[in-house]
Every structure is written in C-alpha cells, then in structure tokens.
Z-matrix of the N, CA and C atoms (Angstrom, degrees):
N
C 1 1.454
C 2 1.534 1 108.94
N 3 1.480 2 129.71 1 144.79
C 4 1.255 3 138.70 2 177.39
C 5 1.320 4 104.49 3 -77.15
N 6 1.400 5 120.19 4 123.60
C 7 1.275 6 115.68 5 153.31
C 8 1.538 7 119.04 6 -82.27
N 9 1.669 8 102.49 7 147.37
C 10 1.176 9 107.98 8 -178.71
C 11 2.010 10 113.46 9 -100.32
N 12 1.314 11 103.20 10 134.02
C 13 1.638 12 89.00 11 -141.50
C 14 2.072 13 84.22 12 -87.93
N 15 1.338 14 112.55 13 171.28
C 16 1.464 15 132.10 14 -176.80
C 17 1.103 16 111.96 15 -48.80
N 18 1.500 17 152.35 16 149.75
C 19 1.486 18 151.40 17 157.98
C 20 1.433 19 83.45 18 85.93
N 21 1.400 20 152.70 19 42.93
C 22 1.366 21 133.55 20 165.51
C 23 1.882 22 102.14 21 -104.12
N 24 1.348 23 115.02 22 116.12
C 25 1.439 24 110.79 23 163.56
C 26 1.704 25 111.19 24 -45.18
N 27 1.944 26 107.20 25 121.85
C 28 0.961 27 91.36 26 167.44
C 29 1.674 28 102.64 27 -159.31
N 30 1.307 29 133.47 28 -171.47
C 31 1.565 30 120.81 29 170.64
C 32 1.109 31 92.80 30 -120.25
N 33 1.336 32 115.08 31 172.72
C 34 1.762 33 158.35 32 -131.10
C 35 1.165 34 93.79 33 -163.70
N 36 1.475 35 128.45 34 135.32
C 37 1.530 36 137.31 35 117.25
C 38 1.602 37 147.89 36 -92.42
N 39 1.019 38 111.56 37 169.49
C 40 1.675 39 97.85 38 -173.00
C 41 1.422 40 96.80 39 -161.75
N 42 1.240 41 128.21 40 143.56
C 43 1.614 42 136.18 41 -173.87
C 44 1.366 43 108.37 42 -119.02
N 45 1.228 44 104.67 43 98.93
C 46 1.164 45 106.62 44 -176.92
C 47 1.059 46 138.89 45 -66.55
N 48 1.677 47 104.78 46 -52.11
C 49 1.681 48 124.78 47 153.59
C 50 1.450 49 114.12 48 -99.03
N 51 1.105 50 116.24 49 137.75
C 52 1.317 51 131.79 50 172.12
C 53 1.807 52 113.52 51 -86.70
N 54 1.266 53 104.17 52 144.48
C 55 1.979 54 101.77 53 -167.82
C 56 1.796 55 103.21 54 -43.00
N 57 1.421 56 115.99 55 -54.76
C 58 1.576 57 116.88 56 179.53
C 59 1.076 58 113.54 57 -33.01
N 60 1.364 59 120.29 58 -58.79
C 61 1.565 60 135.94 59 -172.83
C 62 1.283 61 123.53 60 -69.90
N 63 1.338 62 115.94 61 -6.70
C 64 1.438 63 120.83 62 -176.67
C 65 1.592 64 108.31 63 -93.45
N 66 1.508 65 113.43 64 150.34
C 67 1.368 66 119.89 65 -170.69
C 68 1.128 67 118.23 66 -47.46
N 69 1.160 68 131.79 67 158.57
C 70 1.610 69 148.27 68 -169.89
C 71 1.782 70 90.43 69 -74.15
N 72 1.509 71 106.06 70 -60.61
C 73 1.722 72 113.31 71 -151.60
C 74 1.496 73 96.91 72 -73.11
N 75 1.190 74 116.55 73 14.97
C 76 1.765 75 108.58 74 175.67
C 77 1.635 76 125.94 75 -73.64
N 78 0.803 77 117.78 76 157.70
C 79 1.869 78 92.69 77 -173.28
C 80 1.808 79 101.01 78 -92.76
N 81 1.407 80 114.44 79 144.07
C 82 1.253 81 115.03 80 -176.17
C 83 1.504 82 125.50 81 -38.23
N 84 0.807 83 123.43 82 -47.03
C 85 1.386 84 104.96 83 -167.62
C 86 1.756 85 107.09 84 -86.38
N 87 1.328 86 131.54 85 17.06
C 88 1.000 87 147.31 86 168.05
C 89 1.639 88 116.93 87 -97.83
N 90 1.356 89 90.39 88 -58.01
C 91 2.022 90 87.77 89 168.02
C 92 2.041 91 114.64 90 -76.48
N 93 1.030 92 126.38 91 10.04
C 94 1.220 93 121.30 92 -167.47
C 95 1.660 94 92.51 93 -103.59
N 96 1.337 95 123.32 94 -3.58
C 97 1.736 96 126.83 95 -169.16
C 98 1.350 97 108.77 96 -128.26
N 99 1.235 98 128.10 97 120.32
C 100 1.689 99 129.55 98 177.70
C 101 1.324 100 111.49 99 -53.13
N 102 1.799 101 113.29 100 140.36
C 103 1.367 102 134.72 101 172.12
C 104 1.215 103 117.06 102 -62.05
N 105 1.999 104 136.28 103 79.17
C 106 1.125 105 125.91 104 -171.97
C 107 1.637 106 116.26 105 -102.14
N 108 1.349 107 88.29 106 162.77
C 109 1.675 108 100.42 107 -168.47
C 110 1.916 109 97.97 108 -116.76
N 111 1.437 110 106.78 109 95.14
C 112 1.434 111 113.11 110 152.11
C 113 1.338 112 123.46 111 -60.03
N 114 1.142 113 148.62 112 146.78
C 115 1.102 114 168.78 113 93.61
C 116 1.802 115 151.32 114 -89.23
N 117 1.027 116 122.29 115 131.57
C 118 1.500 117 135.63 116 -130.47
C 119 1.922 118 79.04 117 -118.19
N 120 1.715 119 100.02 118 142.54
C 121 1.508 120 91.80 119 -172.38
C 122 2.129 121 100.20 120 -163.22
N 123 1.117 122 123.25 121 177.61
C 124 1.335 123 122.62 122 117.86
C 125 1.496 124 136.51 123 -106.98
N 126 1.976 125 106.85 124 136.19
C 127 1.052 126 92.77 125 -174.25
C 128 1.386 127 141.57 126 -55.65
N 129 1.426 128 127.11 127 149.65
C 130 1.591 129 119.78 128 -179.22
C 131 1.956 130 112.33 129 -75.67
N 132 1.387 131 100.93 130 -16.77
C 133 1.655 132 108.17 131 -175.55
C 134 1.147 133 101.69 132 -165.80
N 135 1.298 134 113.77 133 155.97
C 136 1.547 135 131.36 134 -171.30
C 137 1.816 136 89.17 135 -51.78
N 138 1.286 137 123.72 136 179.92
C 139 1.309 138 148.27 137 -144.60
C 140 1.638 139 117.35 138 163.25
N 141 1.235 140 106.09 139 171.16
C 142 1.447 141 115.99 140 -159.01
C 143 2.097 142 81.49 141 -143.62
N 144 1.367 143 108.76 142 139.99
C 145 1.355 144 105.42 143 168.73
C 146 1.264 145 113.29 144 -82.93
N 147 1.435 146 106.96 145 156.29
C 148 1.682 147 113.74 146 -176.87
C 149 2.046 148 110.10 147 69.87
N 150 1.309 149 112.17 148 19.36
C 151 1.157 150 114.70 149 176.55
C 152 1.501 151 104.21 150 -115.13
N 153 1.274 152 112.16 151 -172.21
C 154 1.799 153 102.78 152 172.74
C 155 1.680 154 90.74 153 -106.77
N 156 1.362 155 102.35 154 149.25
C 157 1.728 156 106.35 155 179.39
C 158 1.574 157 88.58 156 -159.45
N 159 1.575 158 111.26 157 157.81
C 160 1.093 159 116.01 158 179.22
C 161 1.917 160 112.80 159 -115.83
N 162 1.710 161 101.42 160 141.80
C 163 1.286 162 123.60 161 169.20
C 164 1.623 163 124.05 162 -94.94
N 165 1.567 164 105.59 163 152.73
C 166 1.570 165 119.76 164 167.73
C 167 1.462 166 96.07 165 -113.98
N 168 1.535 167 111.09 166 114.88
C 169 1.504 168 124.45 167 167.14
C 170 1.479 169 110.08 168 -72.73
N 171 1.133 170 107.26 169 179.42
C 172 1.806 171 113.48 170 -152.15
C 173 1.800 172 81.29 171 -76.51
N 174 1.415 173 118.16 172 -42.05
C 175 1.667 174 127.37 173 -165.99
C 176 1.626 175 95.75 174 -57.80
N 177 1.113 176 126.85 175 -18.24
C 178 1.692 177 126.03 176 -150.50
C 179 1.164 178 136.58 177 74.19
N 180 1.732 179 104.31 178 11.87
C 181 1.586 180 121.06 179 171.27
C 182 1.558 181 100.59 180 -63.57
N 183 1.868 182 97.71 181 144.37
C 184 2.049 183 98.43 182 161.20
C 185 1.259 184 85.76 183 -109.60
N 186 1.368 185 109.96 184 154.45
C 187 1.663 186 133.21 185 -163.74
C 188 1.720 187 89.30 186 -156.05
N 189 1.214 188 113.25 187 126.59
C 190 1.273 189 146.71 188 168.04
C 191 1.655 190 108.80 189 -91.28
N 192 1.712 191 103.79 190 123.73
C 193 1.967 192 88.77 191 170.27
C 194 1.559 193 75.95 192 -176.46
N 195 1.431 194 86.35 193 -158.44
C 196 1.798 195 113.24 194 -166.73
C 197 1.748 196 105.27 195 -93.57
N 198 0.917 197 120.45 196 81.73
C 199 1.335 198 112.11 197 165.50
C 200 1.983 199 120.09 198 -10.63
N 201 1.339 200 118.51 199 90.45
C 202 1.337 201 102.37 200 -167.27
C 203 1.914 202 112.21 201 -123.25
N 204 1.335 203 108.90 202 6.63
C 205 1.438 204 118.09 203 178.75
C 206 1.959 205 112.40 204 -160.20
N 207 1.312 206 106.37 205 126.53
C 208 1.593 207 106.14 206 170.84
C 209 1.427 208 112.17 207 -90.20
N 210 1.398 209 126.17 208 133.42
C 211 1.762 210 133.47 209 -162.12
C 212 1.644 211 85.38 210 30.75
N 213 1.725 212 113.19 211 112.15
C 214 1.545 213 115.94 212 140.28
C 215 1.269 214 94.29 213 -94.12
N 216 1.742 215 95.18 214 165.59
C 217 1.137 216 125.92 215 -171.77
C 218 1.750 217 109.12 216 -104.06
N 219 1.217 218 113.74 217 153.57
C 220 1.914 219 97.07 218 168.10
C 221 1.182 220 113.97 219 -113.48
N 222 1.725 221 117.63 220 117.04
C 223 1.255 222 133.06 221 -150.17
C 224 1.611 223 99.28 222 -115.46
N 225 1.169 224 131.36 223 30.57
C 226 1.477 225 113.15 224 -175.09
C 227 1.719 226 109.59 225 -120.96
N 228 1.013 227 97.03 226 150.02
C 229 2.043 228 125.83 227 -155.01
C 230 1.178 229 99.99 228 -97.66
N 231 1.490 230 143.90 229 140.69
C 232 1.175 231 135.73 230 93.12
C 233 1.322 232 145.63 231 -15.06
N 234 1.467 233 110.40 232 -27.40
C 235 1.398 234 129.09 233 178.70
C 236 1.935 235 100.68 234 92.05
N 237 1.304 236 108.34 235 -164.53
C 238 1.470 237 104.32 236 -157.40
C 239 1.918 238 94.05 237 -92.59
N 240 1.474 239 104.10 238 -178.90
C 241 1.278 240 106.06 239 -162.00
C 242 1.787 241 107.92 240 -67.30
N 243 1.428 242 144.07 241 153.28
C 244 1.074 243 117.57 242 159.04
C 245 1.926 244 112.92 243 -92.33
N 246 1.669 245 107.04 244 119.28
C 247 1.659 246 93.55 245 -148.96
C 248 1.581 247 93.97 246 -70.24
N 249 1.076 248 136.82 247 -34.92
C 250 1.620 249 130.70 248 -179.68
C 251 1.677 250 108.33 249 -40.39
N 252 1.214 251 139.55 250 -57.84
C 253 1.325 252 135.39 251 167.23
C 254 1.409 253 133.93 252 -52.16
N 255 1.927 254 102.63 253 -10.97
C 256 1.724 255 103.55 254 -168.48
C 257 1.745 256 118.31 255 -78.24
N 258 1.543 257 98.23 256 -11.64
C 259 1.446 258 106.99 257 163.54
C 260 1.476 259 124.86 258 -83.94
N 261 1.469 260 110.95 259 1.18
C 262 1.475 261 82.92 260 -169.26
C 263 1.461 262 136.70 261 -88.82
N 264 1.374 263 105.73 262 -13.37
C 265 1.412 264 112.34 263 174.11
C 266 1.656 265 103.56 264 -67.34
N 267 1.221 266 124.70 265 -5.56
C 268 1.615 267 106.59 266 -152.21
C 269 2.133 268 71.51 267 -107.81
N 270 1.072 269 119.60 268 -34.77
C 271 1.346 270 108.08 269 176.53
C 272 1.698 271 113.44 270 -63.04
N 273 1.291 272 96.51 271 -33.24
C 274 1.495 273 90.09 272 -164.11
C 275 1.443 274 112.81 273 -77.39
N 276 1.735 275 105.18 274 -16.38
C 277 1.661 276 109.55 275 173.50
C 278 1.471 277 110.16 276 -58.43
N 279 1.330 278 112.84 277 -60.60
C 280 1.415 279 142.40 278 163.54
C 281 1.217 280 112.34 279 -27.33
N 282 1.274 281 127.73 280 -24.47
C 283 1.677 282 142.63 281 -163.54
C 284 1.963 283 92.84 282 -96.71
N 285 1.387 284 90.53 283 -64.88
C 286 1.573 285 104.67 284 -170.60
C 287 1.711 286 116.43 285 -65.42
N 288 1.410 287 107.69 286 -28.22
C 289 1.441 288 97.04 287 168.78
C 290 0.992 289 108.89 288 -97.34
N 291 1.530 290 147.32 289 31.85
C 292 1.271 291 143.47 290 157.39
C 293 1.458 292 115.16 291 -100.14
N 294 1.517 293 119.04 292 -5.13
C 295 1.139 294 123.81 293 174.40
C 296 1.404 295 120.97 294 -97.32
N 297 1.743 296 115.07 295 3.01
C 298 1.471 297 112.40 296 174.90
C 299 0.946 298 127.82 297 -116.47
C-alpha cells in the first residue's frame, strides 16, 4: 500500500449517523444512507488511504476520519445562471445615478 506522506492536502470521512439512527420523518431514500461528515485537511502524519489518519484543517482544527481522497478538489455549483437577475446591478447603478 502507498503511503500518503504528512502535509499532503487531503479529505477524511466520518459517519456520523448510521441509516438506523437517522430520523423516522426523513424521506426514504435519504434515511436508508449514513449521515457523513467530509472534511478537507493536511495530514498530521504519514497515512495509508482508506485507513483512519488524522488532519490539520486550514482553521487549525485536528479531525480524525478515514483517509478517503489525495488533493480533493471543490466541485460544488450554484447551478446555471438565472438570466432574468444578470442585469440587475447594472440597472440598479443606472437607478442610483439618476437620482443625483
């Protein structure tokens, strides 16, 4: 197995809730999958992936988990533009210098 050596950007997981433990009022296909906690870090000591190893987050938190990615990336969207809103600051400038 490769070790992954100390100071390497990497994420951690941790399951917080397990499917049993999760609320009744959840909608099924949400309570049937454990409540996990990602976190993005450098490691505190060499590590092995898919083991538990511990991280220093950018904040200076140590966070304990499963070693589960080397450099993640941050992949999350807003979704696409909504085009009705992409004018409005340029109106609202337009608004404000017409009032002086």
């Amino acid at each position: 197995m490769n070790i992954v050596k100390k100071g390497t950007w990497v994420e951690v997981k941790n399951i917080i809730l397990n499917p049993e433990d999760r609320l009744s009022q959840l909608p099924k296909d949400t309570k049937e999958v454990p409540y996990e906690m990602k976190v993005k870090g450098f490691l505190a000591n060499d590590a092995n992936i898919n083991e538990n190893a511990t991280i220093r987050t950018l904040s200076g938190r140590l966070i304990k988990g499963e070693l589960t990615q080397l450099q993640p990336e941050y992949n999350h969207s807003f979704g696409p533009p909504v085009i009705e809103l992409l004018h409005i600051g340029e109106e609202e400038i337009n608004i404000l210098n017409n009032r002086q």
